[in-house]
N, C-alpha and C positions, 0 to 999 in steps of 0.2 A: 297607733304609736309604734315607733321602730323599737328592734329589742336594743336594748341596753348593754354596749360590752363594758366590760370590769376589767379588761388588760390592757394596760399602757407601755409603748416601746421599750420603757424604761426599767421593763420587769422582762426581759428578754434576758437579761444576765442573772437573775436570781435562779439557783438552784430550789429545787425542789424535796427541800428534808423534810418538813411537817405539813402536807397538804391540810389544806382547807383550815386558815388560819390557826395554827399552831394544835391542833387536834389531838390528844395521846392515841400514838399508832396500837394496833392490833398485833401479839405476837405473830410471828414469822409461823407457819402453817402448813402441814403437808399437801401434796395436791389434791389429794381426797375432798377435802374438808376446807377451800382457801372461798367459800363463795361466802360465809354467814358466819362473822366472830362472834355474832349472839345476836338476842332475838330482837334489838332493833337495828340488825344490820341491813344493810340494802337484799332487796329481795332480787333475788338472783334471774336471769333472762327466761322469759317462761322457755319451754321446751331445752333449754340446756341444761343437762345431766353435772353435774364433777366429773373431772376429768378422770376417766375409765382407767382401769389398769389393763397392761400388757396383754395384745391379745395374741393367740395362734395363728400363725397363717401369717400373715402383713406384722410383724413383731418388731419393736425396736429394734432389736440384736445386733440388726445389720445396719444399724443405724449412720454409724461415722465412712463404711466399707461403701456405703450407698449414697457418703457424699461426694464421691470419688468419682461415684459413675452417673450417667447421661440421666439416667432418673429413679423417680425415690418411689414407693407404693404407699398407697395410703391406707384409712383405715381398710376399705372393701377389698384389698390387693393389686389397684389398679395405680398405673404408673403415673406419676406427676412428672413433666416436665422442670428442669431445671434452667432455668434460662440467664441469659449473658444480660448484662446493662451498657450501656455507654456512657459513661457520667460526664465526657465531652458534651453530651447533648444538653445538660443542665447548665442554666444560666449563674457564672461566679455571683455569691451574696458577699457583701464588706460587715453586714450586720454583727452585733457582737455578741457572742454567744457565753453564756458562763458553763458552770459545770453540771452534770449532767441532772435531770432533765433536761435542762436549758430554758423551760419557764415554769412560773407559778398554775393553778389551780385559779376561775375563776368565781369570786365571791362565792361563798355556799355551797364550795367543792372541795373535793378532796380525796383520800385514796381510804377505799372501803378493809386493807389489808395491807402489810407490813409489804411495800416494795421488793422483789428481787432484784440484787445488782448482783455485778461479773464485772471482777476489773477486765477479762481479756475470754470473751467468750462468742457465740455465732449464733446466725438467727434467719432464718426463713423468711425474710418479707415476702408477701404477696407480690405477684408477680404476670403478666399477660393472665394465661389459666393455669400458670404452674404457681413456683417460687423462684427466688433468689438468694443466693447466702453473702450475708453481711460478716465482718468478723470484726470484734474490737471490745470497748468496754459497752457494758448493757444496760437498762434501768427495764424494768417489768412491773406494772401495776395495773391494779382495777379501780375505777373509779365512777363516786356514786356522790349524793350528799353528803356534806361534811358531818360527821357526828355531833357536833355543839349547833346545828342547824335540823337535822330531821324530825321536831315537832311542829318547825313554822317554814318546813321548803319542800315543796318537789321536785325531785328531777326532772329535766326539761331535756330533752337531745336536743334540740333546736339550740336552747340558750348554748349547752354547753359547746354545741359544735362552731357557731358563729364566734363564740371566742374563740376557741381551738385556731380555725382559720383566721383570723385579723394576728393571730399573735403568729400562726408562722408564715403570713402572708409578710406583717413585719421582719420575720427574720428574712426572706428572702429563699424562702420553701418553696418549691416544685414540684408540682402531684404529678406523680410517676405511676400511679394505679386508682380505681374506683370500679368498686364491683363490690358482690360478697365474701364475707370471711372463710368462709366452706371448710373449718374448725376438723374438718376428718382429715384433710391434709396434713394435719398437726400431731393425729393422732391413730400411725401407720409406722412405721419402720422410726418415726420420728418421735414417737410418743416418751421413750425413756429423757430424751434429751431435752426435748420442750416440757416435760413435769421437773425436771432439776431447777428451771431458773426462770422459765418464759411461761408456766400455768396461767398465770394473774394477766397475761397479754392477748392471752387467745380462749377463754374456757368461756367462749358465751355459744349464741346459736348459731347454725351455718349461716342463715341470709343476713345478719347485722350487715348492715354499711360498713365497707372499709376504704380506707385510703392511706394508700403509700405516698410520703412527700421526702424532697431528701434535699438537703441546703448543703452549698459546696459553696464552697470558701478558700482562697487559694492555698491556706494548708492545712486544712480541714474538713473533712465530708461528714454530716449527719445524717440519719436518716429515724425516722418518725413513720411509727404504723398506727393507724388507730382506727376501733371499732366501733360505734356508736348505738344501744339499741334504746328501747322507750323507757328501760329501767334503771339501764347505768352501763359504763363504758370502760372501754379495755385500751391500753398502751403501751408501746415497745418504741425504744427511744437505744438507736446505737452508733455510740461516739464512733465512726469507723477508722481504723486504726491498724497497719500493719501490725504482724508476730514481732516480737521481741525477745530474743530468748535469753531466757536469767538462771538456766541451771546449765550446767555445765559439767562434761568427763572430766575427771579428776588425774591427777597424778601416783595415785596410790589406793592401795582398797578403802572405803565399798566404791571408788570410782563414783556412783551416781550422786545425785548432790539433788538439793529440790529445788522447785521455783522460787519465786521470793512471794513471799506473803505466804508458804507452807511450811509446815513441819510434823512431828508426831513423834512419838514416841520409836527406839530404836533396837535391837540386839541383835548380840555377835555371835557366831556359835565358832571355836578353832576350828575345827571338824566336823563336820556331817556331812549326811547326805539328801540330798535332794533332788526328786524327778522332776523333771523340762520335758514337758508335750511338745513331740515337735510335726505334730499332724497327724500320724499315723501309730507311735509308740512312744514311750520315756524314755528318756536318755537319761539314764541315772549318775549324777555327780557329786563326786564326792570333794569335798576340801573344806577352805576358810567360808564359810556363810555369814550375810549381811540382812534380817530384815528390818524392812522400814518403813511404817503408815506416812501416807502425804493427805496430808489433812490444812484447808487453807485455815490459818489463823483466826478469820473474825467467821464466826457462825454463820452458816447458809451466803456463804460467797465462794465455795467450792466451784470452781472449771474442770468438768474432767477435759473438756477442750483444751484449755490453759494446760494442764500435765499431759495431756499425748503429745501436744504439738513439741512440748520442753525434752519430754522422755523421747521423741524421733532424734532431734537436735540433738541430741546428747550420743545416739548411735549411731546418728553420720557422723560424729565428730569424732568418734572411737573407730569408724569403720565397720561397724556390726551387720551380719550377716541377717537378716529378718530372717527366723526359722518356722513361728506360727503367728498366725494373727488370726483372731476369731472366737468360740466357744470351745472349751475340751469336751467332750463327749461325758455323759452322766453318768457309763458304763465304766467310760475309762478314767473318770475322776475319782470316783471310788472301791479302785483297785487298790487304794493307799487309805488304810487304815488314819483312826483321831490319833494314834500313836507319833504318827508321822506331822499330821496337816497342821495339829492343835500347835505346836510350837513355833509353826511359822504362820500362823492365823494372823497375828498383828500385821506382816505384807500382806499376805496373799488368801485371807480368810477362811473360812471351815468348808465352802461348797465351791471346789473349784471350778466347775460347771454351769456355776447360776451368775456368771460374770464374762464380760471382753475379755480378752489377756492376748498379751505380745510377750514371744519370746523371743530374745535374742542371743547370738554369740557371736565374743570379740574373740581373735585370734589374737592376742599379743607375742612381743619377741620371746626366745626362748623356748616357742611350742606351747606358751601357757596360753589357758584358754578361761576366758571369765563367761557364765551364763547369767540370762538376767530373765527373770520371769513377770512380769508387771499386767499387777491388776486393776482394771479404767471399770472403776462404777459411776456414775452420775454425785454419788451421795460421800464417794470418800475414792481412795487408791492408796498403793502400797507396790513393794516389789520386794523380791529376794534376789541376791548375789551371790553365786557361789564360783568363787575362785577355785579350780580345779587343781590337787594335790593329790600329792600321796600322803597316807599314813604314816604319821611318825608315831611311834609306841612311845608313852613317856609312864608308862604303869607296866609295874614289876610284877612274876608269878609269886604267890609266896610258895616256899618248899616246905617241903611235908615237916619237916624241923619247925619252923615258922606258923604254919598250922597248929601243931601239937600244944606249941607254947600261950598261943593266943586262948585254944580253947582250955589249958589249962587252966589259966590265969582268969578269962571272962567268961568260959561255956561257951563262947560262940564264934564266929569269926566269917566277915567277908572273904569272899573267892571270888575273881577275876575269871567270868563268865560272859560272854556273848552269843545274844543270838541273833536271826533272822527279825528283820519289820516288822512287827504285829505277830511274833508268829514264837513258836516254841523250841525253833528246830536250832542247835547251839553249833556256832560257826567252828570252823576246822582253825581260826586263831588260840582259840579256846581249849584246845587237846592238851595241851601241854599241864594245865592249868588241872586239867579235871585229872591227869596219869599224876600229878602230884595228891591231890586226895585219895587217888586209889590207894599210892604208897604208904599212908598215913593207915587206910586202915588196915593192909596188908601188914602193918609194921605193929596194930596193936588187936589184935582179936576180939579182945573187949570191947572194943569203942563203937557206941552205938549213936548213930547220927540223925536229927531230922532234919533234914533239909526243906529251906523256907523259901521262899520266891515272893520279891517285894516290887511295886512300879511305882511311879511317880504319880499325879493326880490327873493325871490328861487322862480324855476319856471318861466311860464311864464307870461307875466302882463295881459293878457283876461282870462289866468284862476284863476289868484287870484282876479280878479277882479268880476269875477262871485262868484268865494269860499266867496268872505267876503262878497258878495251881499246875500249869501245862508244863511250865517253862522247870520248876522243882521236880517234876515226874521226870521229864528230860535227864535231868542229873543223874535221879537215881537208877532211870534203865539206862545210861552211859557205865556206870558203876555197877549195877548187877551183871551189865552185859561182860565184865571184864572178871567174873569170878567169885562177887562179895555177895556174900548171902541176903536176899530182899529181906528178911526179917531183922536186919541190923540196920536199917535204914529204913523213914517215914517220908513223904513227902506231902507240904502244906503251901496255901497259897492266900496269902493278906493282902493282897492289888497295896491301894495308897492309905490301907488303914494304921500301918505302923510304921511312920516316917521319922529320918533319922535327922531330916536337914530341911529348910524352909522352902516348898515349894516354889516359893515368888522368883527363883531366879533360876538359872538356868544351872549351875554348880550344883544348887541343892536338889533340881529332879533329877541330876544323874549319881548323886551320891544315893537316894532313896531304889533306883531302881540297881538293884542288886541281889545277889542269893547267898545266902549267911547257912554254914552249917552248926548247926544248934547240939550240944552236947544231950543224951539222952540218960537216965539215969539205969 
């Protein structure tokens, strides 16, 4: 008896949302862990592993930089061919195609894990003995027995593959490859970008059966990879699709804007400063700063693809100079203190050297100069703007008058102190500042002060606990050093244990980090 297909032309337009007749899907899953949602999940390809993490040597890192060039290394370090297609040579189909997948699952099938889509993202089909990169929208899944069927069905590759073929034989599909999966191609300099979205398409053995088919259509091109082995089978389905770009330079600060279907969380800083790796050293800038997480709106549909391609568009459209593209060095990353990174961790994260990053600078009219720093992880992104200024002072010293009265009134009083990043050593804006407390006690002989040293919560509390115990010392050997006797003065230091103003926002960690001199009895 011949095998029995289950797909009819007429399920050519049916999308693909609940494989193997309406089955509750599996949550969404790291790629560690995406082979077995529990223990009567499809038993995964003998000999293939979960897909591995990042190795030394053949590493993702270079992963986007190595699509650029003539060839990619796989897992062993050895270079894969990147090869051209001619899609002239594919015969036009009229077939009608719906939305992506573009067909059902036949009887008794279905998908063993929660699909990966990418409205606008790329993908490696197999190719001669290399690959090929496709760009557009995605679908990624494994597929095995339907769940409301694995007490009375076996997997069959035969079954499932003879539909596979009739249905995109129906669509008007073109095998453009047949050979093996050889899954180390996947997981070499490519391995960060294929565990974001494409695991569930390629995590079986190297020798499964594969084939590239790809239906073109006069304004349409798909393309269809699939892997087939004895125990269940892998799929990559992509709608191919020119860039579109939907974020755009702006007219005014922070200038970046995000893609559409992104967003996250945002803040302003008037003033600060911020180091831009520009290859070899920081460029440290100081002005208006902007950061911003780019986070896609519906869970696990993140493209870091989608946000590099938009974040390029956005710097030709400004004119930006590309200054670094790559890893900052580990050394050089943490030359900059939690004091500094932790308030712009929402862009740009806490390890700046365990990520891509692009930095750019726009020259605008006037000699103004915008930097932009953006961070491309597989899992999220973000970036910081700092529009380059000067200092405008808008805090007054108090005089030693204004002092006297403070602490007469409360015992204690803030003073308008600065110092170095992470460090204790108190800036030369600040002189003026501390010659008015000398006068204070120069003016009253009695007056005996401990001076306190406060930070915000960033960090950790032994090391601002020491930093404001450093930064109070500071004070009071600026003040001995000018005459006042060390025994008329204490220095103490409380990090973020006695705060004056709500953490949560940015007013209230700079109101907290301050130095208060405390009247003594």
């Amino acid at each position: 008896m011949g095998i029995r297909y289950t797909l009819a032309a007429g399920m050519l337009a049916v999308a693909l949302v609940a494989c193997g007749g309406g089955e509750s899907q599996d949550q969404a899953q790291s790629p560690s862990d995406v082979v077995q949602a529990d223990e009567d999940a499809v038993v995964q390809e003998a000999g293939a592993p979960d897909a591995p993490a990042p190795e030394s040597g053949a590493t993702a890192r270079e992963a986007d930089a190595a699509a650029t060039a003539d060839v990619l290394l796989d897992k062993a370090g050895n270079p894969i061919a990147l090869l051209p297609f001619d899609i002239e040579s594919v015969p036009v189909s009229n077939a009608t195609l719906g939305e992506l997948p573009f067909f059902s699952m036949p009887d008794g099938y279905g998908l063993v894990n929660r699909p990966d889509t990418r409205a606008f993202a790329r993908f490696p089909v197999r190719m001669g003995e290399g690959l090929h990169w496709v760009e557009g929208a995605t679908w990624a899944g494994r597929l095995g027995v339907a769940r409301d069927r694995r007490r009375d069905k076996e997997f069959s590759a035969l079954e499932l593959r003879r539909n596979l073929e009739a249905v995109l034989e129906q669509a008007g599909a073109h095998k453009v490859f047949d050979g093996p999966l050889l899954r180390d191609l996947y997981y070499g300099q490519l391995n960060d970008e294929i565990g974001q979205g494409f695991i569930e398409g390629v995590n079986l053995d190297s020798k499964i059966p594969t084939w590239v088919y790809v239906i073109r259509q006069p304004q349409r091109t798909a393309w269809v990879q699939l892997s087939i082995g004895p125990r269940q089978a892998a799929m990559v389905v992509i709608d191919q699709q020119p860039f579109e770009q939907s974020a755009h330079w702006g007219d005014a600060f922070p200038w970046l804007s995000t893609p559409a279907g992104y967003g996250g969380p945002t803040k302003q800083r008037d003033f600060d400063m911020y180091p831009f790796w520009t290859g070899s050293d920081f460029e440290e800038v100081e002005g208006k700063a902007w950061i911003a997480r780019v986070d896609h709106d519906e869970r696990g549909s993140h493209s870091m693809y989608e946000v590099r391609r938009n974040l390029q568009a956005m710097m030709d459209e400004a004119g930006a100079a590309l200054v670094f593209e790559g890893r900052i060095p580990k050394q050089a990353a943490e030359r900059y203190g939690a004091d500094l990174r932790s308030p712009y961790s929402t862009g740009t994260g806490h390890s700046w050297h365990g990520y891509d990053s692009m930095v750019y600078r726009v020259d605008r009219p006037g000699g103004r100069e915008v930097w932009v720093h953006a961070r491309l992880e597989y899992s999220g992104a973000g970036w910081v703007v700092v529009e380059r200024e000067g200092f405008v002072q808008t805090a007054a010293l108090l005089p030693a008058a204004a002092l006297k009265q403070q602490l007469d009134a409360d015992g204690r009083v803030a003073i308008q102190v600065n110092f170095a990043v992470d460090r204790a050593e108190i800036l030369p804006d600040s002189q003026p500042q501390i010659e008015q407390v000398l006068a204070l006690l120069q003016q009253d002989p009695s007056l005996r002060l401990s001076v306190e040293g406060h930070t915000d919560n960033t960090g950790g509390a032994d090391h601002n606990r020491s930093l404001s115990q450093a930064r109070a010392a500071s004070v009071v050997a600026a003040l001995t050093a000018q005459g006042i006797d060390a025994a008329r003065l204490s220095a103490a230091g409380f990090g973020a244990d006695r705060p004056v103003a709500d953490n949560g926002s940015d007013d209230g960690k700079a109101r907290n980090r301050r130095v208060e001199l405390v009247k003594r009895g």
